[in-house]
N, CA, C and O atoms as a DFTB+ gen file, in Angstrom:
408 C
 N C O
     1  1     -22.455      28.536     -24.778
     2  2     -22.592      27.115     -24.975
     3  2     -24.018      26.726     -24.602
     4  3     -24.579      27.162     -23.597
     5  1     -24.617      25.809     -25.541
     6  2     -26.186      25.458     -25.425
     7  2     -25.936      23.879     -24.491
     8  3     -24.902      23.233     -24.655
     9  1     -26.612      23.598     -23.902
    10  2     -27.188      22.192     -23.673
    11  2     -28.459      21.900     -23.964
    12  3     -29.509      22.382     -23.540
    13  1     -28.150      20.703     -25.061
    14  2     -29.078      19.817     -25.527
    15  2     -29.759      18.980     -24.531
    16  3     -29.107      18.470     -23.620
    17  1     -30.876      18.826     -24.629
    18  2     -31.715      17.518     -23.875
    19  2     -32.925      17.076     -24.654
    20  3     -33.578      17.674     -25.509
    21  1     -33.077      15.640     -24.037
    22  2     -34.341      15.326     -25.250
    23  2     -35.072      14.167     -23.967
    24  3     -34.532      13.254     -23.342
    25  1     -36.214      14.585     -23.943
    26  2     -37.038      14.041     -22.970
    27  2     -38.000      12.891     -23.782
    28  3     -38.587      13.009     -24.858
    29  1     -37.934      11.783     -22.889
    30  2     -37.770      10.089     -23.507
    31  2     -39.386       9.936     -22.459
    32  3     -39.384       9.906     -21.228
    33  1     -40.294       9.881     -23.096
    34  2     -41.746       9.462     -22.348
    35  2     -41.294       8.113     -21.508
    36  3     -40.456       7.407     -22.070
    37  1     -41.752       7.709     -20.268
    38  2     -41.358       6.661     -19.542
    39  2     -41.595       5.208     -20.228
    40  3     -41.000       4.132     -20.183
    41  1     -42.584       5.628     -20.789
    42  2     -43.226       4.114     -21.433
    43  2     -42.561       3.703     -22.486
    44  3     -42.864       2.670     -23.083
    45  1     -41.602       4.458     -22.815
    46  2     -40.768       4.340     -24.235
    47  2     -39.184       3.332     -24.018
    48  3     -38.192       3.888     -23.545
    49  1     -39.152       2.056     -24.371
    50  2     -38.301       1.886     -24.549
    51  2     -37.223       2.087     -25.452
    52  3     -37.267       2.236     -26.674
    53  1     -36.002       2.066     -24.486
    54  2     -34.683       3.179     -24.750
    55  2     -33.508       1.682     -24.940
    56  3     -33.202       0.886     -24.053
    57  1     -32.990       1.692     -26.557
    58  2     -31.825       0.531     -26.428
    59  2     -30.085       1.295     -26.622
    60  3     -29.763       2.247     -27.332
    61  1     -29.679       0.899     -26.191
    62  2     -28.061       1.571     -25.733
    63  2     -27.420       0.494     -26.646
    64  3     -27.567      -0.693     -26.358
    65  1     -26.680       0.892     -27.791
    66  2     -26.054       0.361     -28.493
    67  2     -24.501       0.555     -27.824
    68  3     -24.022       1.686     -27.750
    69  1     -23.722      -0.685     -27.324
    70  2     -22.372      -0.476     -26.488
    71  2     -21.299      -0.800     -27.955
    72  3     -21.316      -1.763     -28.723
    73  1     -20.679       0.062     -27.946
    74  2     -19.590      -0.194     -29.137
    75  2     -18.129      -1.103     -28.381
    76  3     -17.515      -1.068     -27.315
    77  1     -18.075      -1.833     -29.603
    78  2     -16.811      -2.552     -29.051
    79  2     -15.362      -2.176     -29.941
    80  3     -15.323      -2.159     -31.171
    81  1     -14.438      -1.944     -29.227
    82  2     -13.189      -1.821     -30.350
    83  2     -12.360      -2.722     -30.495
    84  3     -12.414      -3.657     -29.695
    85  1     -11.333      -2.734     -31.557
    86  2     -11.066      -3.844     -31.386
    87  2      -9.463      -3.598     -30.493
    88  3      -8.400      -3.265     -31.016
    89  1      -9.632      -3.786     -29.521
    90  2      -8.565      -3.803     -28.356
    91  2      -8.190      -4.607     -28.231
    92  3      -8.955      -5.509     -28.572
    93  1      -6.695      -5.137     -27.643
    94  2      -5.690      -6.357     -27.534
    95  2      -6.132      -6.865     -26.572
    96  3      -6.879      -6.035     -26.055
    97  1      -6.118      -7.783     -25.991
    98  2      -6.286      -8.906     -24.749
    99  2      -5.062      -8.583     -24.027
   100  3      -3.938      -8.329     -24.462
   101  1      -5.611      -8.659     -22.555
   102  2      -4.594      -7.553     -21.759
   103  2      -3.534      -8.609     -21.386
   104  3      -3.761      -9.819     -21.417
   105  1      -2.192      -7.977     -20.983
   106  2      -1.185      -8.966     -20.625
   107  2      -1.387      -9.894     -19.325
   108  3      -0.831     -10.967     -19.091
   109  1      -2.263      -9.249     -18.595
   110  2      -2.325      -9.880     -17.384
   111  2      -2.943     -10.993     -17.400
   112  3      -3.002     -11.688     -16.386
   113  1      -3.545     -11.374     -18.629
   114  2      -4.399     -12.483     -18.683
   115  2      -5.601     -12.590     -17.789
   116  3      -6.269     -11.577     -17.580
   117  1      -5.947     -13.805     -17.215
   118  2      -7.009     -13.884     -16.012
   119  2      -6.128     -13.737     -14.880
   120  3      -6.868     -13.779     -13.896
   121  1      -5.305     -13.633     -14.621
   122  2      -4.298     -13.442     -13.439
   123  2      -5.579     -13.098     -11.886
   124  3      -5.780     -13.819     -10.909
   125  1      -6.190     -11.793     -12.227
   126  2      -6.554     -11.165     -11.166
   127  2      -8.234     -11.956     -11.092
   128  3      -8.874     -12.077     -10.047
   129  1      -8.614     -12.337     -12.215
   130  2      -9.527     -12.792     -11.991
   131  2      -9.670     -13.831     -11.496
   132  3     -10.829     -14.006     -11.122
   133  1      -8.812     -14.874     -11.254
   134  2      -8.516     -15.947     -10.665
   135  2      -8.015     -16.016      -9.702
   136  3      -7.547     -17.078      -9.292
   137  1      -7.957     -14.853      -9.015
   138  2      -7.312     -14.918      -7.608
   139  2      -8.150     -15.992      -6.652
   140  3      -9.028     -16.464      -7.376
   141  1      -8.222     -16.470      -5.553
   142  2      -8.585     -17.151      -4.822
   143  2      -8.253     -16.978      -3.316
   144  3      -7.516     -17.895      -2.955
   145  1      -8.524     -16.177      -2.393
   146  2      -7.918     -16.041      -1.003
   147  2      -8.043     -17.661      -0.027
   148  3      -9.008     -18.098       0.599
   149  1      -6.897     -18.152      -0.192
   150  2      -7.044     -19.345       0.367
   151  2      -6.622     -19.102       1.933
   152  3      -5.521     -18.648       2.245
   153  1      -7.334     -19.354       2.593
   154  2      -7.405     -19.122       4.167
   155  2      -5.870     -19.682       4.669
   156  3      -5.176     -18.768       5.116
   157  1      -5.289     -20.890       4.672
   158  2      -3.894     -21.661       4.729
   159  2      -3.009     -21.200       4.359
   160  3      -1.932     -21.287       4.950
   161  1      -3.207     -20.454       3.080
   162  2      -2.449     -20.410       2.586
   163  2      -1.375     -19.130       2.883
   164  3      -0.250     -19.155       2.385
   165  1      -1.800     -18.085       3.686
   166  2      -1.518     -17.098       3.513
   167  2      -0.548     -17.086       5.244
   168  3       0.175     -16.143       5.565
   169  1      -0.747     -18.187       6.029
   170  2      -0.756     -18.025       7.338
   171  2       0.842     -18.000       7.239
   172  3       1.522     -17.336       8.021
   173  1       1.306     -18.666       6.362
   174  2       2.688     -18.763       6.573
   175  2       3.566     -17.292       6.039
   176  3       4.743     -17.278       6.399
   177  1       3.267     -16.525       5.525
   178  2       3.449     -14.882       5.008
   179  2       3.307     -14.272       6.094
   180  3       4.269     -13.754       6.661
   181  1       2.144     -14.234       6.544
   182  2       1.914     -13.396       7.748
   183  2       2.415     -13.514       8.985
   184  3       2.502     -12.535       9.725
   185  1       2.862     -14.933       9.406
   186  2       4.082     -14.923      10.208
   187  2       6.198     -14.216       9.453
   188  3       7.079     -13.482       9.901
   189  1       6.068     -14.756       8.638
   190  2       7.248     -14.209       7.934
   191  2       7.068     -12.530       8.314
   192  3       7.895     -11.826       8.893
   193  1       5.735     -12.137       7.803
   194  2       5.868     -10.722       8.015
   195  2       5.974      -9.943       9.257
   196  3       6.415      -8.835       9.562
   197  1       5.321     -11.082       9.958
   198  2       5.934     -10.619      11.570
   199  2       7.239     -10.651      11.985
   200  3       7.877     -10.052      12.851
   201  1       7.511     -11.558      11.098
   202  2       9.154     -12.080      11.868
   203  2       9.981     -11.375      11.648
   204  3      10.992     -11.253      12.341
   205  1       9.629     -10.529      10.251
   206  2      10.596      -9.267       9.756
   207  2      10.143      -7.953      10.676
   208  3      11.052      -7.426      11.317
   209  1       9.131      -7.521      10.761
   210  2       9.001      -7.051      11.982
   211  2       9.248      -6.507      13.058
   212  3       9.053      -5.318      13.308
   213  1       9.882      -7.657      14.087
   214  2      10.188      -8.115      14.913
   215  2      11.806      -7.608      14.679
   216  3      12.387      -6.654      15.197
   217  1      12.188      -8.380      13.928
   218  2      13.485      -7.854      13.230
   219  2      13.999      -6.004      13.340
   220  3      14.879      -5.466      14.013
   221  1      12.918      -5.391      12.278
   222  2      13.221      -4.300      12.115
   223  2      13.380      -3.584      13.485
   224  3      14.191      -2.682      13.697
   225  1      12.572      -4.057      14.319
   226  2      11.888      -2.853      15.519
   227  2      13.346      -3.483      16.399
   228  3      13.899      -2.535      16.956
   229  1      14.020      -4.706      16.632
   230  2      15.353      -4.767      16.997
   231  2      16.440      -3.914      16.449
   232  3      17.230      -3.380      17.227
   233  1      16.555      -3.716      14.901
   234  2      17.341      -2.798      14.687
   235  2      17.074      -1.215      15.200
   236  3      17.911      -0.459      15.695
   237  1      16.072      -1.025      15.011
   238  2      15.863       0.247      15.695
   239  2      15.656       0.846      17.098
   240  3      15.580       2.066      17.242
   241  1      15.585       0.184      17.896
   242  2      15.846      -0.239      19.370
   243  2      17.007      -0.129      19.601
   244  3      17.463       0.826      20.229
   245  1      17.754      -1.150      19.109
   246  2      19.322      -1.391      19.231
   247  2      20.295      -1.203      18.318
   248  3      21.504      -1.279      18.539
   249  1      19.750      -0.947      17.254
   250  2      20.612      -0.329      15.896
   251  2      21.541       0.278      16.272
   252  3      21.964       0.372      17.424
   253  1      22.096       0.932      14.933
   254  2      22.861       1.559      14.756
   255  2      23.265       3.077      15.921
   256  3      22.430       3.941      16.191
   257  1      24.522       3.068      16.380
   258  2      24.423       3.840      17.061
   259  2      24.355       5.295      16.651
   260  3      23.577       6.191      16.980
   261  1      25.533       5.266      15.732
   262  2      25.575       6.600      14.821
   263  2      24.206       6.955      14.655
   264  3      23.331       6.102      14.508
   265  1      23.941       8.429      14.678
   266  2      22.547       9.201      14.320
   267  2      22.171       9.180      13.156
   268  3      20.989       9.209      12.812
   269  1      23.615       9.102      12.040
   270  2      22.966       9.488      10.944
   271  2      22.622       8.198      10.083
   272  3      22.157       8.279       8.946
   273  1      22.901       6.971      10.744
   274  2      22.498       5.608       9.770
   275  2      21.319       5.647      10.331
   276  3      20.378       6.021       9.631
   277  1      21.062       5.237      11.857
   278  2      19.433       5.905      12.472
   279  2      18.228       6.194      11.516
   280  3      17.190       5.654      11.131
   281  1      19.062       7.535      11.319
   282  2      17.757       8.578      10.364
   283  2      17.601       8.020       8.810
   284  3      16.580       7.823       8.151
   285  1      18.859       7.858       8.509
   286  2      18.700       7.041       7.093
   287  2      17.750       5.480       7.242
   288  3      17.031       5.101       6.318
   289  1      17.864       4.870       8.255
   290  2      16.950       3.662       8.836
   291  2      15.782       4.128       8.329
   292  3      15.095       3.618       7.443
   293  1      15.526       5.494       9.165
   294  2      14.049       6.174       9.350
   295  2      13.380       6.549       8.020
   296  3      12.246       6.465       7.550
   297  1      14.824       7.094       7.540
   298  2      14.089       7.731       6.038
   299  2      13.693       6.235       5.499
   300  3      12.583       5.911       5.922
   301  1      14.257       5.323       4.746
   302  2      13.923       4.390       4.224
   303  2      12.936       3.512       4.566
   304  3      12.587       2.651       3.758
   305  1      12.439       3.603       5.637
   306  2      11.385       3.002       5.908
   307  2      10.291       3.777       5.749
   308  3       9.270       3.221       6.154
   309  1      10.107       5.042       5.232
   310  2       8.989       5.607       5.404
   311  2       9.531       5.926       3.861
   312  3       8.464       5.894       3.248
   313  1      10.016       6.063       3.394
   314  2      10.218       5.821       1.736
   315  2       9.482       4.602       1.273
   316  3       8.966       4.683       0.158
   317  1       9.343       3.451       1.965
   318  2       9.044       2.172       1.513
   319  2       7.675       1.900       2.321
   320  3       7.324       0.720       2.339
   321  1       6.839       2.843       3.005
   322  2       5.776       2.999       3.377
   323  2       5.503       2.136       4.501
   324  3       4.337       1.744       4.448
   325  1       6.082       1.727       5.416
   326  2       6.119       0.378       6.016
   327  2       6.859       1.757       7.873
   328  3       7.329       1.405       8.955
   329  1       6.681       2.647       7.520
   330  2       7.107       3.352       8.609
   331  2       5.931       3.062      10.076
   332  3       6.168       2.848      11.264
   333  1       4.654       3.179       9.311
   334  2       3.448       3.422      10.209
   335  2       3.481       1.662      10.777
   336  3       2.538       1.396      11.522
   337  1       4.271       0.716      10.546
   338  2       4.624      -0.171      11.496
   339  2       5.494      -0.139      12.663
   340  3       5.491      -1.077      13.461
   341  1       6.277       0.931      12.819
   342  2       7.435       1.277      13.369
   343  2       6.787       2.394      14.092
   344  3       7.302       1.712      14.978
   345  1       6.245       3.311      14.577
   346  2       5.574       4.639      15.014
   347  2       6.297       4.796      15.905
   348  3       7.173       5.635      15.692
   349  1       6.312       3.987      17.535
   350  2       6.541       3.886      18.459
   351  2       8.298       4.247      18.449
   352  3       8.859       5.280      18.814
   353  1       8.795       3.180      17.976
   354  2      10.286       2.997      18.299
   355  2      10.986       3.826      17.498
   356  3      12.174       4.068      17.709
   357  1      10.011       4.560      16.066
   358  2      10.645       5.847      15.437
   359  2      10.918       7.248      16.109
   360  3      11.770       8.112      15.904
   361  1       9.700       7.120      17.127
   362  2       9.032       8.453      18.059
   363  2      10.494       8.128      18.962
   364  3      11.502       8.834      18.986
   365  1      10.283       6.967      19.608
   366  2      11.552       6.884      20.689
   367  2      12.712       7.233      20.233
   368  3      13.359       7.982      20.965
   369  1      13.355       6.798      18.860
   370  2      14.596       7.065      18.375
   371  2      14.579       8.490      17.925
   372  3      15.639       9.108      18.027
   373  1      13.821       8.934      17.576
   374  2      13.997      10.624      17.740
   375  2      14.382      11.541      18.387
   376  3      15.153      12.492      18.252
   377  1      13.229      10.806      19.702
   378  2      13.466      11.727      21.106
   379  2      14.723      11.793      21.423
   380  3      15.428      12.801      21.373
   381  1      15.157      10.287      21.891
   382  2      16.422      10.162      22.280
   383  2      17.717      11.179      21.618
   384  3      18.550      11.656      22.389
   385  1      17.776      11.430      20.214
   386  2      18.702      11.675      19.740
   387  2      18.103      13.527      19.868
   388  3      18.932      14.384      20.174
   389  1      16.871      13.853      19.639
   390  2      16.674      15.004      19.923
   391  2      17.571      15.753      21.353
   392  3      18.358      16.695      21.448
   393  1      16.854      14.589      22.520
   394  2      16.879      14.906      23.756
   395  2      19.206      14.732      23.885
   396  3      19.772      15.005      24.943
   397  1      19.725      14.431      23.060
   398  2      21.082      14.128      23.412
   399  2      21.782      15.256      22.569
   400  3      22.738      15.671      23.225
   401  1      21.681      15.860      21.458
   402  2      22.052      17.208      20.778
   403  2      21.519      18.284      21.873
   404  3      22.222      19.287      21.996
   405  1      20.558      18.208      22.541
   406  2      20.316      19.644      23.148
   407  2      21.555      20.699      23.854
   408  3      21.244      21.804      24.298
C-alpha cells in the first residue's frame, strides 16, 4: 500500500469545499440546544433526590431481613447504577450477613 501526499507551499491558499447531504432534521428538534440550567430550578430535585436517598439507605439498614431480598436490594441497585450512593451500608450489609453464615 502507497501513501499519497501533496505538499501545499504556505503562502498558498487552501479552500475546503464541506459537502452537505440531504439529511432529515433530527427528532430531537432544538430540545438540547435550548437547554438552560436554571439555578431555582433544580433545587427542588435535588432535595427529592436526597429524600429518596435517605429512604433507600433506611431500607438497607433496616430492610429486609431475609438475606436473599437484601442481595436482590443490592443487585438492583447496582444494576441501576445508583449503588456507589449506597457503598457504606452495602459494605455493612454484607459483612453482617457474611460474618452470620460463618
Amino acid at each position: 500500500m502507497e501513501l499519497c501526499t501533496q505538499t501545499i507551499p504556505a503562502d498558498h491558499e487552501v479552500k475546503i469545499r464541506l459537502r452537505f447531504g440531504s439529511h432529515h432534521p433530527t427528532v430531537w428538534g432544538d430540545h438540547f440546544l435550548a437547554y438552560a440550567d436554571l439555578l431555582g430550578a433544580n433545587e427542588g430535585e435535588e432535595k427529592q433526590h436526597e429524600d429518596l436517598k435517605q429512604e433507600v439507605k433506611k431500607i438497607l439498614v433496616m430492610g429486609p431481613s431475609k438475606s436473599l431480598e437484601k442481595l436482590e436490594l443490592i443487585n438492583t441497585l447496582q444494576c441501576l447504577g445508583v449503588a456507589y450512593h449506597f457503598e457504606r451500608e452495602i459494605e455493612e450489609a454484607l459483612s453482617y450477613m457474611h460474618n452470620c453464615y460463618i
